[in-house]
C-alpha positions in Angstrom: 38.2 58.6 -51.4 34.6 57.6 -51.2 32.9 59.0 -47.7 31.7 54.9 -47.3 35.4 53.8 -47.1 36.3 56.7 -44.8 34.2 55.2 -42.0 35.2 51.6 -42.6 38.6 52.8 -42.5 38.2 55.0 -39.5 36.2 52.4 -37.2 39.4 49.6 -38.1 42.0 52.1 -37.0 40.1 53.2 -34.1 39.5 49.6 -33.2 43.2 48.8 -33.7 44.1 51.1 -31.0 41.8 50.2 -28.5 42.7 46.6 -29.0 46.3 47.3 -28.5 45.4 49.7 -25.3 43.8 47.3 -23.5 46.0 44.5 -24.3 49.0 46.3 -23.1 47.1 47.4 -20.4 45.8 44.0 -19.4 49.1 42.4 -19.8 51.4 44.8 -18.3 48.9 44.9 -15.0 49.0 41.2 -15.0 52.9 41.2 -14.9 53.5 43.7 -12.1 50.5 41.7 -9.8 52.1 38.5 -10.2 56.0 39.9 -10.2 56.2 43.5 -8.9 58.5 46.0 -10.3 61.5 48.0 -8.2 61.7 51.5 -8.2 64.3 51.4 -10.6 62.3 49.8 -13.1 65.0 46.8 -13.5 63.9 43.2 -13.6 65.9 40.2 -13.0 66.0 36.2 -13.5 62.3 34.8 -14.1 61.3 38.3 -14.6 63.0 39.2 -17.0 61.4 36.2 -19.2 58.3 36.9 -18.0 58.7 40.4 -19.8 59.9 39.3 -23.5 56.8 36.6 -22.4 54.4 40.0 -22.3 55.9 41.7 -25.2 55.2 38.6 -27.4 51.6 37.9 -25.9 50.8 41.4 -26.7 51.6 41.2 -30.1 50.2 38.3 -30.7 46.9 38.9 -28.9 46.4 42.3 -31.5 47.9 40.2 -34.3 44.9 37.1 -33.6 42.1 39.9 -33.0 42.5 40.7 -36.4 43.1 37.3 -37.8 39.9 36.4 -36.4 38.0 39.4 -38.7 36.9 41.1 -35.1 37.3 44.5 -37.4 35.5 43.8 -39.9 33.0 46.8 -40.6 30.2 44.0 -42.1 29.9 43.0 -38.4 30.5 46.3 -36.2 27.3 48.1 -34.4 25.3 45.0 -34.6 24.6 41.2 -33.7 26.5 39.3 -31.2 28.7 38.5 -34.5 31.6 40.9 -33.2 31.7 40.0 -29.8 32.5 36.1 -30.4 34.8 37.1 -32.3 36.7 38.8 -29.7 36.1 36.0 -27.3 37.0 33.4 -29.6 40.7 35.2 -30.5 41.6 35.7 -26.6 40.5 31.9 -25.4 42.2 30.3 -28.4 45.6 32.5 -28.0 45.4 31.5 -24.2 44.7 27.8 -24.8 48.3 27.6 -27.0 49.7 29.2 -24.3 48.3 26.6 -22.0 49.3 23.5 -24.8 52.8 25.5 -25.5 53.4 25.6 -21.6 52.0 21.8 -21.6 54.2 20.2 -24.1 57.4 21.8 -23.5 57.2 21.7 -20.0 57.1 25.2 -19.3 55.8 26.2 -15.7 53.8 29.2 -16.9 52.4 31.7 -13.4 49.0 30.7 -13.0 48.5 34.1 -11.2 49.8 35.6 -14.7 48.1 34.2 -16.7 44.6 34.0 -14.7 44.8 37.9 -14.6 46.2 38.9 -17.7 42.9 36.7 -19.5 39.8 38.0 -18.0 40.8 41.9 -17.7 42.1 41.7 -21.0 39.1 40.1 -22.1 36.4 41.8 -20.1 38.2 45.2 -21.0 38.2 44.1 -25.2 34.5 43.5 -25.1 33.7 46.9 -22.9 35.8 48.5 -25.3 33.9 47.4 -28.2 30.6 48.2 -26.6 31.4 52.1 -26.2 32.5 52.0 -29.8 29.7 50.4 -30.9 27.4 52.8 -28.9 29.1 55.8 -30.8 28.6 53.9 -34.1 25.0 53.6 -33.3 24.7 57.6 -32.5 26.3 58.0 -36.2 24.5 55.7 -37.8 20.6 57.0 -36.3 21.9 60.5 -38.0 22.5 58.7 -41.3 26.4 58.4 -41.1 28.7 55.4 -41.5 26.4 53.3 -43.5 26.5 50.9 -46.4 24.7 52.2 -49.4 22.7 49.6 -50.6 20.8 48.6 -53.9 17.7 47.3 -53.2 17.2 44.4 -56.1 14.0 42.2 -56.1 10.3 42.3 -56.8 8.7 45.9 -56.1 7.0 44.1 -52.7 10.2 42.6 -51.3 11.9 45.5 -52.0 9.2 47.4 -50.3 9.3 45.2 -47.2 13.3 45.0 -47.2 13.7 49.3 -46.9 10.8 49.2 -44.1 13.0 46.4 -42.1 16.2 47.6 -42.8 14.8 52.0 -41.7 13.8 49.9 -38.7 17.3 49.0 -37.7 19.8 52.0 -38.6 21.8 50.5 -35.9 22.7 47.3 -37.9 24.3 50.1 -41.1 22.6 49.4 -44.0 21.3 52.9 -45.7 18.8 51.9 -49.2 19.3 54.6 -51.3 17.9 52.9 -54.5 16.0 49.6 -55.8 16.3 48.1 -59.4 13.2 45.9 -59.7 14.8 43.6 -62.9 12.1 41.7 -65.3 9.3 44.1 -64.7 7.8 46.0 -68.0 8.3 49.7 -67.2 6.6 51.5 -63.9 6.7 54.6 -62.0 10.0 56.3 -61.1 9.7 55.9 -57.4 8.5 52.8 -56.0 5.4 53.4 -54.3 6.1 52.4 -50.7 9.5 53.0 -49.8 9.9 56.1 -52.2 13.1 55.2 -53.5 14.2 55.7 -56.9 13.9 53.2 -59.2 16.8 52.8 -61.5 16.3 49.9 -64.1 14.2 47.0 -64.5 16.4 44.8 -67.9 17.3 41.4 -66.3 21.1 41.8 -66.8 24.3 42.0 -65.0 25.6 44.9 -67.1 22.4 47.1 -66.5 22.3 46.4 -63.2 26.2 47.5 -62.2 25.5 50.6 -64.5 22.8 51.3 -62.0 25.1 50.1 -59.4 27.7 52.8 -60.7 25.0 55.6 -61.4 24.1 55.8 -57.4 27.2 54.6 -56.0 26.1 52.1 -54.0 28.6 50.0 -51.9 27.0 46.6 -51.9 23.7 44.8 -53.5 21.2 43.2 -51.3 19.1 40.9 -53.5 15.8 40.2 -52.0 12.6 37.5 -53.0 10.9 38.2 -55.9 13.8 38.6 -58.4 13.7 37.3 -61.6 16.9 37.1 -62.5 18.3 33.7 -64.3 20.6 31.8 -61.7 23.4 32.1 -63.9 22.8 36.0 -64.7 23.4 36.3 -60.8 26.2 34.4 -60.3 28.2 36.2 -63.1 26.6 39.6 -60.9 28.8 38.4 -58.3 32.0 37.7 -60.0 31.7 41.1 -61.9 30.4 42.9 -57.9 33.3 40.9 -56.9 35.8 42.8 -59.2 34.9 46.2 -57.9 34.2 45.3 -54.5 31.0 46.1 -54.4 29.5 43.7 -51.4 26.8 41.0 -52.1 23.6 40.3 -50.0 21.1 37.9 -50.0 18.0 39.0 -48.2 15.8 36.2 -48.4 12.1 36.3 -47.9 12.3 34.8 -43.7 10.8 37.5 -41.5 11.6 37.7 -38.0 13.8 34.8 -37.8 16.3 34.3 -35.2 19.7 33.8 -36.0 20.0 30.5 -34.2 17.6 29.0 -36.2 18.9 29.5 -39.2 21.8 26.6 -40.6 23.0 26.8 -43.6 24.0 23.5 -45.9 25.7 22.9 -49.4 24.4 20.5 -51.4 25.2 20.4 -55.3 26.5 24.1 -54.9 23.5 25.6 -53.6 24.0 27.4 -50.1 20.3 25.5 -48.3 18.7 27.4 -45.9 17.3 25.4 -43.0 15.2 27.1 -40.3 14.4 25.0 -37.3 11.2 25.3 -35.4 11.9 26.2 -31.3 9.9 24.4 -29.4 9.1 25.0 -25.2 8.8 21.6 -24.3 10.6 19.2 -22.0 14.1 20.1 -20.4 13.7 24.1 -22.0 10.3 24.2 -20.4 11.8 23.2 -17.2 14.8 25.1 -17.1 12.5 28.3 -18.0 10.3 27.7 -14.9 13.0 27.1 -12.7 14.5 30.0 -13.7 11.3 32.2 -12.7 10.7 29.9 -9.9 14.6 31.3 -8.5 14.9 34.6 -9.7 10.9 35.9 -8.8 11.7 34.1 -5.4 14.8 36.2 -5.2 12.9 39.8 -6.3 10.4 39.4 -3.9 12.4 39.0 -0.9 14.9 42.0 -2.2 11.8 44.1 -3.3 9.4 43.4 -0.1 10.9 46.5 2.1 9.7 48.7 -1.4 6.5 47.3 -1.7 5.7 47.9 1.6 6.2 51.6 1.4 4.5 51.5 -1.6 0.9 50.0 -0.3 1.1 52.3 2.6 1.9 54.9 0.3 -0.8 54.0 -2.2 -3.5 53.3 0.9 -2.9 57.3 2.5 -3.1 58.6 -1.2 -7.0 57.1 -2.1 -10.0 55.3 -0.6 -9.8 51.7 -1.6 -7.7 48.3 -1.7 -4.1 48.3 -2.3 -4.0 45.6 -4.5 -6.2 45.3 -8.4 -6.6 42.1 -9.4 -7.6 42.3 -13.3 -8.5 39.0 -15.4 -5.8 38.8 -18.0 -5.5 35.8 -20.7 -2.8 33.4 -19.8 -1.3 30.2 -21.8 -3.7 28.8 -24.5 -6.1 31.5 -23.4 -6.5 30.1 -19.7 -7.6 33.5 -17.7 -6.1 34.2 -14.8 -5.9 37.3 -12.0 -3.1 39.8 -12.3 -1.9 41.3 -9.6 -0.9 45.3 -9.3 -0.7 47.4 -7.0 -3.9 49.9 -7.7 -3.1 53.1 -9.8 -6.6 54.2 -10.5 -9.7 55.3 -8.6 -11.8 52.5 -6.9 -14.5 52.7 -10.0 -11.9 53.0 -12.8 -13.0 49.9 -14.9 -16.7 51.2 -14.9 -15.6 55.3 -16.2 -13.7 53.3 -19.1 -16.2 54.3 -21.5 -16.9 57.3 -21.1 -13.3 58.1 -22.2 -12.9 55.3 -25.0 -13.1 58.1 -27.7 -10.0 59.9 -26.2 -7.7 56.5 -26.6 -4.0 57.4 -27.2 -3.4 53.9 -28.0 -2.9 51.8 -30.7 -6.6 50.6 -31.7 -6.6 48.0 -29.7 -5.2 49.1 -26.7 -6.3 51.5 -24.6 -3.8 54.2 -23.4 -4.5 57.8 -22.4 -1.4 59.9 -21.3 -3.4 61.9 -18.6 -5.5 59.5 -17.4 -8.1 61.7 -14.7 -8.6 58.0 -13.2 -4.8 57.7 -11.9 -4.4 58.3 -8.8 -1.0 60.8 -7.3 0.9 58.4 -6.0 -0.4 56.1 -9.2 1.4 58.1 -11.9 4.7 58.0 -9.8 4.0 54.3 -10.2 3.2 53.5 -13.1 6.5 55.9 -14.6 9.1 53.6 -13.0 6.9 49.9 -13.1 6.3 49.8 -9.4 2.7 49.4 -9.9 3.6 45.7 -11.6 6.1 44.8 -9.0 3.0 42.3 -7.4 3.0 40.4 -10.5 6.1 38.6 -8.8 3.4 36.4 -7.1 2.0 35.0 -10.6 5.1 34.3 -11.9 6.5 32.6 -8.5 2.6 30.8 -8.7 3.4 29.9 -12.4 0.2 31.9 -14.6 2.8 34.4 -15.3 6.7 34.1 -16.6 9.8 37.3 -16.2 9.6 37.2 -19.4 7.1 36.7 -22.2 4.5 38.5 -24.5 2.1 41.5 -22.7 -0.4 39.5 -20.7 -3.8 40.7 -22.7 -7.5 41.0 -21.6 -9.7 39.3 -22.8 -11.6 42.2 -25.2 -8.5 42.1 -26.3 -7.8 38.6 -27.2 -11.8 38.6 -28.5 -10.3 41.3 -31.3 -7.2 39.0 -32.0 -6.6 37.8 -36.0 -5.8 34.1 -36.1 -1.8 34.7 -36.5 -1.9 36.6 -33.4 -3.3 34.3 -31.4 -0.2 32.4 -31.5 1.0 35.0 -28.7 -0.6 32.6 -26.9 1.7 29.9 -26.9 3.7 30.7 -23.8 3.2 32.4 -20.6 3.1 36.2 -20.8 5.7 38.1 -19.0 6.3 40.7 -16.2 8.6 41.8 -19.2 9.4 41.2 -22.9 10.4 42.8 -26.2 7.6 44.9 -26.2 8.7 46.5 -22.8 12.1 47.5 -24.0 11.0 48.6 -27.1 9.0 51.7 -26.0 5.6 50.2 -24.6 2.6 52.3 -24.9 4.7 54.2 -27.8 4.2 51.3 -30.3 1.9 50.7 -32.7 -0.4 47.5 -32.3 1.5 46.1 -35.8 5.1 46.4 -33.7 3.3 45.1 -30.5 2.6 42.1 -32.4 5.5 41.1 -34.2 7.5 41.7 -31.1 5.3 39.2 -29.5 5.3 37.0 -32.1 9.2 37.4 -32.2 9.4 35.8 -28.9 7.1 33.1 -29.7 9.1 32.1 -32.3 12.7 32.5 -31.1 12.2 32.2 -27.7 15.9 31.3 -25.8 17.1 31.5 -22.2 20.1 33.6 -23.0 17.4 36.2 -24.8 15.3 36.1 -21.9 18.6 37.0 -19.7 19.3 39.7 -22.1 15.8 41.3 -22.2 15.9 41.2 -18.6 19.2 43.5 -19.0 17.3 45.6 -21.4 14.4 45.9 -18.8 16.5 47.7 -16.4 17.0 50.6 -18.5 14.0 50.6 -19.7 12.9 51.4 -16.6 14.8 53.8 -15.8 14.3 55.6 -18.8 10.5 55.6 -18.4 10.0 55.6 -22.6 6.4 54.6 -23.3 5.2 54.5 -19.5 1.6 56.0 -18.6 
C-alpha cells in the first residue's frame, strides 16, 4: 500500500476515535449533570429514556461528522475548511433534535441538551486542533503529504512550488512539473529544481508521467496549453485511478472570502471581489480599537508604570521616543515607545548603516551598542511598543494593520507597495506573527499587501490571537 494512502488512512481512523471519545464523553457528562446516576448504576422512568436518548445521539452525532466530510484528508492541517465542518454537523444534528422534540411534542431537558452541545462541540474542535498541530509537525519534516505534479507553463510552475514550499502545513509536496506544449528544455526546471518529466500536450503522456513519479494528484496551474477538451478527458482518465485534480489558477494572495465561484455554460467562473474599508466596516474597525486599546491601557497601566521607572533609573534621558512614522495615505504622524536606545541613537545611525542585519530596506542589527539594558529586555517581549496604545485610542494608529514605516522608508517604496498605504498601520499585523525582523523585505511586503487586500474583522481577531504567541515566543524581536 502506497506510503500516501497510509497517512490518509491513519489521520481518518485517528479522527474517528476522537470523534467518538468526545462525543461519548460529552454526552454521557451531560446525562449524569441533568439526571444523576445511583451507586448501583440502575436508572429508572424518564431516565431510562434519556439513556437509549444518548446511545442514539451518539451514534448519530459520529455518523453526521462523517456525513458532513469533516475527515476528509483534502481539508485536514489547513484552512478553516475542517472546522465548519465540525460546527456545521453538531448544530444541524441538534437543530432536528430541537424540530423532532417540536413536532412531536416531546419535552426534551433543556439542561441536557444545553450541556451535551457546547462541551461536545468545544471538545470536537479542540480535538481537531491538537491533531492538526501533530499533522503540521509531520508535514514541516516532509511526511503525510500529497505528491503533486506540477503542470503549467515553466513560470507558473515555478511560482506554484515557491507558494506551495512556503506552506508545508497546508500538505501538498511538488515532487515533479510536466511543462506540456513547450519544444524541448532542460531536465530540471530552472527555479524550483524539479524534474521535468514531459512537455507532448496529451492526456496519455501526461498520466505516464503521472505513473513514472507516482504522484497522487495533478495541480494544473496558468500557463498551460493544453486544449480544453484534452483536459477534461485528463480528468475523467485522473478520475479512474484516483489520482486528485487541482486547479491552481494564476490569483496570488487572494483571500478565500473573496473568491465565488459561478457556472455558466459549464464553465466553473471565478469571481474575486474587491474589499473595500469604507462605511459600516470602517466604523466597526475603529470602534473596535476605540474599545479594545481603551481596555489595554487601563489593564496594562500598572506595567507601564514599572516600566518608565525602570527605563528612567537604567539611562539619562526621556522615557518616552516619539519617532515620525507614515500613517494613512502617507499622513506622518508621532509614534510613541517607550525609549530603548541612548538619548543620541538617531544621530549614531550611520555610522553603523554598513553593519545592517536587515532586509535592505530596513534597518535591524541584532546587537545593537545603542540599546539600552533594560531596552533589550524590552524590545524581546514588545513592551517597548506598549505606548503605541495612545495612537491607536487617538486614531493615527489601528491593533492591527501593516508595520507603520518611516519615511526613508516610504521614499524607497516601488509603486505596488505603496498600496500599504491604504489603511492605518498597526500595533500588530501579519508581519508580526510571521517572524518580524526574520523576514525578508519581499515577505514583509506581500504580508502587508495581504492585509490590504483581504482585510476582515474576524482576521484581525485572529492575528491578535496569533500576536500573543508571538510574543511570547520572541521569534524575530531585536
Amino acid at each position: 500500500m502506497p506510503a500516501d494512502t497510509d497517512w490518509r488512512r491513519r489521520s481518518a481512523r485517528l479522527l474517528g476515535i476522537v470523534d467518538a471519545f468526545i462525543v461519548v464523553w460529552a454526552v454521557v457528562g451531560a446525562f449524569i449533570i441533568r439526571f444523576g446516576i445511583d451507586p448501583d448504576f440502575v436508572v429508572a422512568g424518564q431516565e431510562v429514556a434519556y439513556a437509549w436518548i444518548s446511545v442514539a445521539l451518539v451514534l448519530v452525532w459520529w455518523f453526521m461528522l462523517g456525513a458532513w466530510n469533516s475527515r476528509q484528508s483534502r481539508i485536514l492541517g489547513s484552512g478553516p475548511d475542517e472546522y465548519k465542518r465540525v460546527a456545521a454537523a453538531s448544530l444541524w444534528l441538534f437543530g432536528l433534535v430541537a424540530i423532532v422534540s417540536y413536532v412531536f411534542r416531546v419535552d426534551t431537558a433543556r439542561g441536557y441538551v444545553g450541556v451535551a452541545l457546547p462541551v461536545g462541540l468545544l471538545g470536537l474542535l479542540m480535538g481537531r486542533w491538537l491533531i492538526r498541530q501533530h499533522l503540521n509537525v509531520n508535514r514541516q519534516r516532509g511526511n503525510s503529504m500529497s505528491r503533486l505534479l506540477l503542470l503549467g507553463g515553466p513560470s507558473a510552475v515555478a511560482h506554484l512550488a515557491a507558494s506551495l514550499d512556503r506552506a508545508k502545513h497546508a500538505g501538498y509536496l511538488p515532487i515533479a512539473a510536466y511543462i506540456p506544449g513547450s519544444h524541448g528544455g532542460p531536465a530540471f526546471e530552472p527555479e524550483s529544481g524539479l524534474p521535468v518529466l514531459g512537455h507532448k500536450p496529451d492526456a496519455r503522456s501526461i498520466i505516464e508521467a503521472i505513473e513514472a513519479c507516482g504522484a497522487d494528484a495533478v495541480a494544473v496551474s496558468a500557463g498551460v496549453q493544453l486544449h480544453p477538451q484534452t483536459l477534461r478527458h485528463l480528468g475523467w482518465d485522473l478520475a479512474s485511478r484516483n489520482v486528485g485534480l487541482i486547479m491552481a489558477p494564476a490569483l496570488t494572495d487572494i483571500a478565500g472570502p473573496r473568491i465565488h465561484t459561478q457556472q455558466v455554460a459549464g464553465l466553473p467562473l471565478i469571481h474575486v471581489t474587491t474589499p473595500t474599508l469604507e462605511g459600516g466596516q470602517r466604523v466597526a474597525k475603529r470602534l473596535f480599537d476605540v474599545v479594545i486599546s481603551g481596555f489595554l491601557l487601563l489593564a496594562a497601566s500598572p506595567v507601564m508604570a514599572v516600566v518608565a521607572v525602570l527605563v528612567k533609573l537604567d539611562s539619562k534621558g526621556p522615557v518616552l521616543f516619539v519617532q515620525e512614522r507614515v500613517g494613512i495615505e502617507g499622513k506622518p504622524f508621532g509614534m510613541l515607545k517607550f525609549r530603548s536606545m541612548v538619548v543620541d541613537a538617531e544621530e549614531r545611525l550611520a555610522e553603523l548603516t554598513h553593519r545592517n542585519e536587515g532586509n535592505g530596506v530596513l534597518f535591524k542589527l541584532k546587537n545593537d551598542p545603542r540599546v539600552t539594558r533594560i531596552g533589550g529586555v524590552l524590545r524581546k517581549y514588545s513592551l517597548d511598543e506598549l505606548p503605541q496604545l495612545f495612537n491607536i485610542f487617538a486614531g493615527s494608529m489601528s491593533l492591527v494593520g501593516p508595520r507603520p514605516p518611516l519615511p526613508r522608508e516610504v521614499e524607497a517604496y516601488e509603486h505596488d507597495v505603496r498600496r500599504r498605504l491604504l489603511v492605518k498601520p498597526g500595533l500588530t499585523g501579519l508581519w508580526q506573527v510571521s517572524g518580524r525582523s526574520n523576514l525578508s523585505w519581499q515577505d514583509s511586503v506581500r504580508l502587508d499587501l495581504y492585509y490590504v487586500e483581504n482585510w476582515s474583522l474576524a482576521g484581525d481577531l485572529l492575528i491578535i490571537l496569533r500576536t500573543v504567541r508571538a510574543v511570547f515566543h520572541s521569534t524575530g524581536a531585536y
